[in-house]
C-alpha positions as CSV (number, residue, x, y, z in Angstrom):
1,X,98.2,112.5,108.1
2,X,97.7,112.1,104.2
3,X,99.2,109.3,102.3
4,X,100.1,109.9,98.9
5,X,99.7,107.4,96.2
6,X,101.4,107.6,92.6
7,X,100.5,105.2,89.9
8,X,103.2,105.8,86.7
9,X,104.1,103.5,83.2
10,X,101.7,102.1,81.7
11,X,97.5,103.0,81.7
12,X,98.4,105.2,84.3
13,X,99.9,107.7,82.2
14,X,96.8,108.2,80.2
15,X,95.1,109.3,83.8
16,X,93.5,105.5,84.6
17,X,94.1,102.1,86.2
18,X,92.3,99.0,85.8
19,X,89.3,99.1,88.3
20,X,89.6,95.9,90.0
21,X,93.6,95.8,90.4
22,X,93.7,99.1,91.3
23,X,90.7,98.8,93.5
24,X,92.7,95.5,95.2
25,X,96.0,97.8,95.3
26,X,94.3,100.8,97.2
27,X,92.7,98.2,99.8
28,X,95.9,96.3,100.1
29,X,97.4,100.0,100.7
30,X,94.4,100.9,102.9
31,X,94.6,97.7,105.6
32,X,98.3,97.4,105.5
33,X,98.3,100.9,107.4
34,X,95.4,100.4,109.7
35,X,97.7,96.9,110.6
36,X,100.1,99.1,111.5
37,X,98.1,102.0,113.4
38,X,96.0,99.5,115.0
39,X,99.4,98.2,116.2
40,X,100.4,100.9,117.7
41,X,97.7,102.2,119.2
42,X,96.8,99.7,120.8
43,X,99.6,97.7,120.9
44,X,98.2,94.4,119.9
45,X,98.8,92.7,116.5
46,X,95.3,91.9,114.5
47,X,94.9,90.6,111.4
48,X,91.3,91.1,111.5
49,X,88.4,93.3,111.7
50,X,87.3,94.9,114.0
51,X,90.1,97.1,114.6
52,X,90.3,100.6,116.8
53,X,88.0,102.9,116.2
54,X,90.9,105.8,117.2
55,X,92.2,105.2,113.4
56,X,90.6,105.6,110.2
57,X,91.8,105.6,107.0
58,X,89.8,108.0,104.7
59,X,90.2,107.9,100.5
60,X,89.9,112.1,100.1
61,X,91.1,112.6,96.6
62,X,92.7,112.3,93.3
63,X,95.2,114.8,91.6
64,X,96.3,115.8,88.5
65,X,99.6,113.5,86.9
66,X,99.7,109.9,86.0
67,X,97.2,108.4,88.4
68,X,97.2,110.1,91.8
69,X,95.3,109.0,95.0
70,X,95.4,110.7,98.7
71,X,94.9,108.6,101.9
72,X,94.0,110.4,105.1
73,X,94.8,108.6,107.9
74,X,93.0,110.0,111.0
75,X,93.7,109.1,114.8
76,X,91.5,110.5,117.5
77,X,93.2,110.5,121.0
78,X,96.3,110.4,120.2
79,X,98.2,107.4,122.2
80,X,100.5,104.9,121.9
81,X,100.2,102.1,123.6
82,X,103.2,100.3,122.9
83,X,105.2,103.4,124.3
84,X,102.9,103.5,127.3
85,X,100.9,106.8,126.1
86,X,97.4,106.8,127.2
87,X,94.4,109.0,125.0
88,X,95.1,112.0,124.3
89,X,98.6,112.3,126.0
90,X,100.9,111.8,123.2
91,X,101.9,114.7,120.4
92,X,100.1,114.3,117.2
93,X,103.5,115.0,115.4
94,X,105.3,112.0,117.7
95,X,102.4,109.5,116.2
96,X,102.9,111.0,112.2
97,X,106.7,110.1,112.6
98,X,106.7,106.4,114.5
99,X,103.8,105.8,112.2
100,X,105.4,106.8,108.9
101,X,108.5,105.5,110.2
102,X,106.8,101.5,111.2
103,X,105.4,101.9,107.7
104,X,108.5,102.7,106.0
105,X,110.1,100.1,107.5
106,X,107.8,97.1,107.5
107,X,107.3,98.1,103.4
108,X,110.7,97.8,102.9
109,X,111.8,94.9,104.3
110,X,109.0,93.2,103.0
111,X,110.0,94.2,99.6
112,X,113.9,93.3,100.1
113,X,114.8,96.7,100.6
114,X,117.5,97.3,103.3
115,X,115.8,100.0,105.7
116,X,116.3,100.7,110.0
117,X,113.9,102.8,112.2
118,X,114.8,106.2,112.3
119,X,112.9,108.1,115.2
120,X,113.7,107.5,118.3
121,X,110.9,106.4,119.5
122,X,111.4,103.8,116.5
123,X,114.3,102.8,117.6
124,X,113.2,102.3,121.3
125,X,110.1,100.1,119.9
126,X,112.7,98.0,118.2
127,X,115.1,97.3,121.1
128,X,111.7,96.5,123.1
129,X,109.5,94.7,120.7
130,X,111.6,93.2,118.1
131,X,109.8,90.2,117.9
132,X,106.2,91.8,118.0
133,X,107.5,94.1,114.6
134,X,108.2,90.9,112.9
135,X,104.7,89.5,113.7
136,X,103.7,92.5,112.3
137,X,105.5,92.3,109.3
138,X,104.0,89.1,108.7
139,X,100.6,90.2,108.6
140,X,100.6,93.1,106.7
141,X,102.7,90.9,104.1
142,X,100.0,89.8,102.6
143,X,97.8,93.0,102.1
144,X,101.3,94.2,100.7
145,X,101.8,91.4,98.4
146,X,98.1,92.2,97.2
147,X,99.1,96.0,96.2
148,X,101.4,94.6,93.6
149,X,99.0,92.4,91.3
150,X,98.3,95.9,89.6
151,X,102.0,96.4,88.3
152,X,102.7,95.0,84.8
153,X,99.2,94.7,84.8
154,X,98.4,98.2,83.9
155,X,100.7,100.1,86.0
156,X,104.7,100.2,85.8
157,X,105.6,101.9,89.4
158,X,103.7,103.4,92.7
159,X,105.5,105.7,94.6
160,X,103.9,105.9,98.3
161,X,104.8,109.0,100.3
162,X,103.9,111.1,103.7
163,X,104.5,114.4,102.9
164,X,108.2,115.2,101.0
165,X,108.8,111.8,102.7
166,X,109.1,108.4,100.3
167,X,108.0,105.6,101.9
168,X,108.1,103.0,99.3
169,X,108.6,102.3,95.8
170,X,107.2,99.2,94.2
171,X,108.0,98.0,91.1
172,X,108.6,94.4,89.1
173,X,111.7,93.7,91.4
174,X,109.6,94.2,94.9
175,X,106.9,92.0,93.4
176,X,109.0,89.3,92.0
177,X,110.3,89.6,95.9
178,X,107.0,89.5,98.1
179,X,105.1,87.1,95.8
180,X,108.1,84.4,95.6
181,X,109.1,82.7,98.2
182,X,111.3,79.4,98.6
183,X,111.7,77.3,101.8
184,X,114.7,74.9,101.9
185,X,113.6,71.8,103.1
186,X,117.2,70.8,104.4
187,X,118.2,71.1,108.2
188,X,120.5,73.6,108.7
189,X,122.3,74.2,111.7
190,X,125.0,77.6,113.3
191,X,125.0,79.2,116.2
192,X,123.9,82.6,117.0
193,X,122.3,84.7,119.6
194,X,118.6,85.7,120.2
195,X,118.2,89.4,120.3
196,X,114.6,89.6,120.4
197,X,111.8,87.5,120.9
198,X,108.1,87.1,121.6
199,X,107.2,84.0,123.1
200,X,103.4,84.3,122.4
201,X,103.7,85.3,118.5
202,X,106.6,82.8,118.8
203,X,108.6,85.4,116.1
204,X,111.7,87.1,116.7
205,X,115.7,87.8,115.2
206,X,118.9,86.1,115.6
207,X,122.3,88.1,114.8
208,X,123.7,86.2,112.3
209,X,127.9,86.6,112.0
210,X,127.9,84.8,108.6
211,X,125.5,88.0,107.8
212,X,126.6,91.1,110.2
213,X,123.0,91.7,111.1
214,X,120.1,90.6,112.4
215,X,117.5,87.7,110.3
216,X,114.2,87.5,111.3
217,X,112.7,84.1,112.3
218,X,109.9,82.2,113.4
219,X,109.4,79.1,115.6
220,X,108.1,76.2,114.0
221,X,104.4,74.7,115.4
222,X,106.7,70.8,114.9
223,X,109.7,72.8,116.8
224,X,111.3,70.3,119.7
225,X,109.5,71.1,123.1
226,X,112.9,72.6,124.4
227,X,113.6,75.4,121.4
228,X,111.0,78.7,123.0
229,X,112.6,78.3,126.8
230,X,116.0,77.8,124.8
231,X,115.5,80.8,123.0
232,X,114.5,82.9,125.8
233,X,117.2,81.8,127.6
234,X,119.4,82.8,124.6
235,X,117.5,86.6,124.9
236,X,118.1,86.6,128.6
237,X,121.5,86.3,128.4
238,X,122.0,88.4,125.5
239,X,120.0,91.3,127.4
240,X,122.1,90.6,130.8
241,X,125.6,91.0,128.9
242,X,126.6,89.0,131.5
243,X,126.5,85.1,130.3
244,X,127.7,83.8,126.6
245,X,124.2,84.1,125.0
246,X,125.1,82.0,122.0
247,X,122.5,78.9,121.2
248,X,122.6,76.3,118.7
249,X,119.6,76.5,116.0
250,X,118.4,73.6,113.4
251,X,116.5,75.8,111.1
252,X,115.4,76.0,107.3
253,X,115.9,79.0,105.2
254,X,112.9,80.7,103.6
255,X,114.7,83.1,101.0
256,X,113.4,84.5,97.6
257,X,114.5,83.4,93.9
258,X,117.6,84.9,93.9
259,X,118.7,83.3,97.2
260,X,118.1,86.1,99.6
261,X,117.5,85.5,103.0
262,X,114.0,86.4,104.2
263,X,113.6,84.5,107.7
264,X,114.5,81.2,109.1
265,X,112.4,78.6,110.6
266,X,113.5,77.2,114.1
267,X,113.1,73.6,114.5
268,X,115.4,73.1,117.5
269,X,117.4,75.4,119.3
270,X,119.7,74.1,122.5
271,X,123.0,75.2,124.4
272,X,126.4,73.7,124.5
273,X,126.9,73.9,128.3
């Protein structure tokens, strides 16, 4: 599966990049994706070494144009884990599209970018294990956060692609929104319902009405003892169909500079009946 990677603006239009931004952009490229692969192959999140062996990420080549670098990512015995494929029983083409799908998505929503899984075996992770892709997301944020210290630093754009497919394109406005972030210290408080969750990682998503979609959160370590059975409940009910599944949260708000939400922070979360 090869990764392309396309420097443009700047010293990458006379064929270079600085060494050691670009050489801290192509690792931060190079470990978000094993995070990701590692993820689904063996359907655990890790945030470090060692990782599986089944995945490699290989640096083959550069190419003629601005400043062009190919990543081939290499899985031996092909499975999924978090689809319940064992070695060597799932379709090499099935793991190029969840994983350039996962990658497309995490990217973009950690660079403000609206973006929903495509394949269907994307979407089928996300009804399943929302609250394990938001774990995820939060530890490859700061591999991802780590690509962009090269741009208006030598480089204007990168352009990341599998294939004719984009995956990402990060600029000044993606940086300014990985590498800023605000929390709110002020209590807030609504009510919404759970619609995934992952009581171990302790990271999920609320629908949010005021919003029409789903916001990420996590589950503060000073949360009331009440707030993870509360918001398991809230899951329960909301998978059932059966019960009102909407729960009270006290939360803060951790958005970007221009106000935009990125996740909230439970502090309390309990029912009205």
């Amino acid at each position: 599966m090869e990764i392309n990677i396309k420097f443009s603006g700047g010293d990458a239009d006379q064929h270079r990049i600085p060494a050691h931004d670009g050489s801290v952009a192509l690792e931060g490229l190079s470990r978000s994706i094993i995070l990701i692969s590692h993820f689904l192959i063996e359907g655990k999140i890790r945030k470090r070494a060692p990782f599986t062996d089944e995945a490699r990420v290989y640096l083959t080549h550069t190419k003629p144009g601005s400043f062009e670098t190919i990543f081939d990512l290499v899985i031996q015995n092909p499975g999924i884990a978090v689809l319940g494929g064992a070695a060597g029983t799932v379709a090499i083409g099935v793991i190029t599209n969840l994983t350039t799908d996962l990658t497309k998505y995490i990217f973009k929503k950690l660079t403000g970018k609206e973006q929903e899984l495509e394949t269907p075996e994307g979407k089928s992770l996300n009804e399943t294990r929302g609250g394990d892709i938001e774990a995820l997301a939060d530890a490859v944020e700061p591999s991802l956060s780590r690509v962009h210290n090269i741009i208006n630093n030598g480089v204007i754009n990168i352009n990341i692609s599998q294939g004719p497919n984009p995956i990402a394109q990060l600029n000044a406005a993606t940086k300014r929104y990985i590498q800023t972030t605000v929390l709110d210290p002020t209590p807030q408080h609504k009510q919404c319902s759970v619609g995934s969750y992952n009581a171990n990682s302790r990271y999920g998503r609320v629908y949010d009405s005021e919003f029409g979609k789903t916001v990420p959160f996590l589950i503060s370590s000073d949360a009331e003892s009440r707030t993870s059975s509360n918001i398991a409940e809230s899951l329960q009910r909301y998978a059932s169909k059966n019960l009102d599944s909407y729960i009270n949260i006290k939360y803060l708000i951790s958005a970007d500079l221009d106000g935009r939400v990125k996740r909230y922070l439970i502090l309390d979360a309990w029912f009205d009946d």
